[in-house]
LOZABA-830254 format. One record per atom (N, C-alpha, C): residue in one letter; x negated, y negated, z negated. Coordinates in steps of 0.02 Angstrom, whole numbers, padded with zeros to 5 digits, always signed. Example, Ala and Ser with C-alpha at 12.3 -4.5 7.8 and 13.67 -1.06 7.14 Angstrom:
2
A-00660+00284-00390/A-00615+00225-00390/A-00660+00165-00390/S-00642+00112-00354/S-00684+00053-00357/S-00645-00002-00394/
//
This chain:
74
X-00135-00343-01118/X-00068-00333-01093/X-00055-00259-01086/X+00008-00236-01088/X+00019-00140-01099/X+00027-00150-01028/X+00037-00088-01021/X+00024-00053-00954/X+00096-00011-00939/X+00130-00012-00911/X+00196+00051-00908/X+00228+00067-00831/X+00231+00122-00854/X+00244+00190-00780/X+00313+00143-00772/X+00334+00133-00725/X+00414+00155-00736/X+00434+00227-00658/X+00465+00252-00684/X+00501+00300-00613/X+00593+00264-00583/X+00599+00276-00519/X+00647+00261-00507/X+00655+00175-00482/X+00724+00166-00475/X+00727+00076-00449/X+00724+00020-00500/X+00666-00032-00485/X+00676-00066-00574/X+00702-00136-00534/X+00740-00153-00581/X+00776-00217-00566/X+00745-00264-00619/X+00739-00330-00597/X+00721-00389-00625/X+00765-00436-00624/X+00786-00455-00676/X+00835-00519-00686/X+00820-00599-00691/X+00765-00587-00720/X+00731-00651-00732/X+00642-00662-00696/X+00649-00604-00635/X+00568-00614-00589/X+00524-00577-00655/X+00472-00545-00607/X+00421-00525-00634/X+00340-00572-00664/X+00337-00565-00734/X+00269-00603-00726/X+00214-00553-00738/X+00145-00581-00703/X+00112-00534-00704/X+00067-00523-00647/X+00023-00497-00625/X+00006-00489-00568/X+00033-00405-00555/X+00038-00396-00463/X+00060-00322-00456/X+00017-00305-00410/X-00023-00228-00429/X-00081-00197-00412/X-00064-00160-00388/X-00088-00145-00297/X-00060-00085-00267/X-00147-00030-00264/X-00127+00035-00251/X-00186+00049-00246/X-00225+00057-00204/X-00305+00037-00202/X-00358+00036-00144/X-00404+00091-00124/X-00401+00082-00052/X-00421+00143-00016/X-00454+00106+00049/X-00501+00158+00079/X-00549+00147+00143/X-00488+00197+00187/X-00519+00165+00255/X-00477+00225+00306/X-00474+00285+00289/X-00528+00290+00273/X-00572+00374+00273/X-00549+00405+00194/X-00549+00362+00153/X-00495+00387+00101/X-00418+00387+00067/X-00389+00339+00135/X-00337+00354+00108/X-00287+00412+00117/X-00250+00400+00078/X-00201+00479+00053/X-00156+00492+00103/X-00124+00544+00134/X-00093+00559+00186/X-00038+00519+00187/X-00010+00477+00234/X+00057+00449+00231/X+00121+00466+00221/X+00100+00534+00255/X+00172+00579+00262/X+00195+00613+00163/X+00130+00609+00147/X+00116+00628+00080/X+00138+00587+00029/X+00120+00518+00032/X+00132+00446+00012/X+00207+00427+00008/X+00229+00474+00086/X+00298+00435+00083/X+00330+00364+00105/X+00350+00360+00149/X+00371+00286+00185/X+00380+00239+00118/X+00364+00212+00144/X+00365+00145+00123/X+00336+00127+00022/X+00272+00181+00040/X+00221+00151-00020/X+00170+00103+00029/X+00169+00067-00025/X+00126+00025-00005/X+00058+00020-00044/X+00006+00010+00021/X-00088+00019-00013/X-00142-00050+00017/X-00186-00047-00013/X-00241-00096+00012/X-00264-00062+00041/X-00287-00060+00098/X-00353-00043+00135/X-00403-00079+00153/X-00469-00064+00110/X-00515-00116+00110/X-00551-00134+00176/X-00543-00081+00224/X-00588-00101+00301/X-00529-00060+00363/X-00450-00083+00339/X-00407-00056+00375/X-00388-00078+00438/X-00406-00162+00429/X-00396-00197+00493/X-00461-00199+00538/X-00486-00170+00573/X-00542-00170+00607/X-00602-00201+00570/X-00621-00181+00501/X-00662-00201+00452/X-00640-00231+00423/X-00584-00260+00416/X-00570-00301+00367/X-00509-00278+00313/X-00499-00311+00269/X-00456-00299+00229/X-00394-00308+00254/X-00311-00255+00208/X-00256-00290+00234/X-00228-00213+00188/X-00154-00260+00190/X-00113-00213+00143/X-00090-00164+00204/X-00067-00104+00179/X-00034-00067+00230/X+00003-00019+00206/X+00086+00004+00242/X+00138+00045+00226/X+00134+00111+00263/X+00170+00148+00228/X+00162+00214+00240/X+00252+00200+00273/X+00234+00228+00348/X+00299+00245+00385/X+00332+00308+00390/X+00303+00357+00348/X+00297+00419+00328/X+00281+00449+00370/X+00236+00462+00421/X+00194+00480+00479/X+00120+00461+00461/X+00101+00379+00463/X+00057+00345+00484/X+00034+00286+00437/X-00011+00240+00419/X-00030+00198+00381/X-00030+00146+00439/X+00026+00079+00415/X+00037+00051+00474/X+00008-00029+00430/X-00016-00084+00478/X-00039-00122+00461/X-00008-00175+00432/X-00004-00218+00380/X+00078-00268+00370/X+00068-00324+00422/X-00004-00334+00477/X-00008-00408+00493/X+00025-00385+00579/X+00008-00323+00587/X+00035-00307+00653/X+00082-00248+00667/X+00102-00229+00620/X+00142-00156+00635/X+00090-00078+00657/X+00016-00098+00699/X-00015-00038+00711/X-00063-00021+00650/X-00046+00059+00683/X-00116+00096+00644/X-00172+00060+00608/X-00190+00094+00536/X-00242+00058+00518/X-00292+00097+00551/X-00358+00047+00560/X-00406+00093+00593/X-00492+00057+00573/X-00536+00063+00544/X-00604+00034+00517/X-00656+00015+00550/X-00632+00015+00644/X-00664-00040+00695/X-00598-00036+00747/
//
């Protein structure tokens, strides 16, 4: 299957197929939020007190999607 960048807002008319890959990071490596930019979204593999969980950049902070707080690796 190809692979493609897009920049900017992409609209879908007929849904996306496919799987969609965000990218993964430990507490300790992920990329500054404020840097990231609100509202990218990342895996953090030990974000929820060891455990896995997606998490958004509020452009401050890496916030958790299951509770709204800080990610944090205990």
């Amino acid at each position: 299957m190809a692979s493609t960048t897009f920049s900017g807002p992409v609209t879908a008319t007929s849904g996306f197929v496919g799987d969609i890959k965000v990218p993964t990071y430990t507490v300790a490596s992920a990329p500054s939020a404020a840097t990231a930019g609100a509202g990218t979204l990342v895996f953090v593999s030990n974000g929820a007190a060891g455990s896995a969980i997606l998490a958004f950049s509020d452009g401050t902070n890496w916030k958790r999607s299951d509770t709204g707080g800080t990610i944090a690796s205990s």
